[in-house]
C-alpha positions as CSV (number, residue, x, y, z in Angstrom):
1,X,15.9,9.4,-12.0
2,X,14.5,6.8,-9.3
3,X,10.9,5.7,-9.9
4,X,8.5,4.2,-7.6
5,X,5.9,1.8,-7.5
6,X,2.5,2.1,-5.4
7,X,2.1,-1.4,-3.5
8,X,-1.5,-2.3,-1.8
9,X,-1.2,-4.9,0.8
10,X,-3.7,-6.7,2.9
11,X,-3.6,-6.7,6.7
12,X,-5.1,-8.5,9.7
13,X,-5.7,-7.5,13.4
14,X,-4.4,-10.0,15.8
15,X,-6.1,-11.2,19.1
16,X,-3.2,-9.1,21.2
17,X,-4.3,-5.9,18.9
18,X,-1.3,-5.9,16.8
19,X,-1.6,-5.3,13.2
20,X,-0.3,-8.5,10.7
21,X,0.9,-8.8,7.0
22,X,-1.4,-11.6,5.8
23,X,0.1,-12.3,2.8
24,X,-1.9,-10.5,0.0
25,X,-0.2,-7.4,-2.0
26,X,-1.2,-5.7,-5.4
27,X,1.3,-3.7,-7.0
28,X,0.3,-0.8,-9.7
29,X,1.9,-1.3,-12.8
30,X,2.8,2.2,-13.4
31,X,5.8,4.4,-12.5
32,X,5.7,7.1,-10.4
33,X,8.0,10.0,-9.3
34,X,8.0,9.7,-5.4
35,X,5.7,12.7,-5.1
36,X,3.2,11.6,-7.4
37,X,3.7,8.1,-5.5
38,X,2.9,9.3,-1.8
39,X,0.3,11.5,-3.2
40,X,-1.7,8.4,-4.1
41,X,-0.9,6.6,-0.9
42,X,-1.9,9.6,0.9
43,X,-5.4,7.9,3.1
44,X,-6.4,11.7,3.0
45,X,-7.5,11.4,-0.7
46,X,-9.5,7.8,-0.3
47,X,-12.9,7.3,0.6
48,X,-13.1,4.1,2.9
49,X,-15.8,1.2,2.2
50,X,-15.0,-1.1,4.6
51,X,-17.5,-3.0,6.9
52,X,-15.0,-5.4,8.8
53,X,-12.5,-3.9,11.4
54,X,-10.3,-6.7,11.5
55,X,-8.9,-6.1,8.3
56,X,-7.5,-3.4,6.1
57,X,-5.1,-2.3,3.6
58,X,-1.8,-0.1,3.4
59,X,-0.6,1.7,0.7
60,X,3.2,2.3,0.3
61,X,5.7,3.3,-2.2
62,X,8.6,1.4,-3.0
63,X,11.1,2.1,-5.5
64,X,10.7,0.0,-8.6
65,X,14.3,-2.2,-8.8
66,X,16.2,-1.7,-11.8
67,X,16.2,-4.5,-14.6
68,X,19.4,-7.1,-14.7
């Protein structure tokens, strides 16, 4: 069974308007089926707080790589 991880990364708007990784990512150290995954990085179910509109987060699921 694949498991997934729910990664939080930090993101800047450009001068042209396009949206940047800047280099900042959290990941949840939990497993997750891929539903339960997307649930949680489903923006429908998160309140935003943020007060600068040049910067913002993503939330993604990726699937956790298997140990060597």
């Amino acid at each position: 069974m694949k498991t997934y991880v729910l990664v939080i990364t930090m993101w800047g708007l450009t001068a042209q308007g396009q949206w940047t990784y800047i280099g900042n990512q959290d990941v949840l150290k939990q497993d997750f089926t891929l539903e339960q995954c997307e649930m949680l990085a489903d923006k429908s179910v998160w309140r935003k707080h943020h007060t600068n509109d040049y910067y913002d987060i993503q939330l993604d699921c990726h699937e956790k790589a298997p140990k060597d």
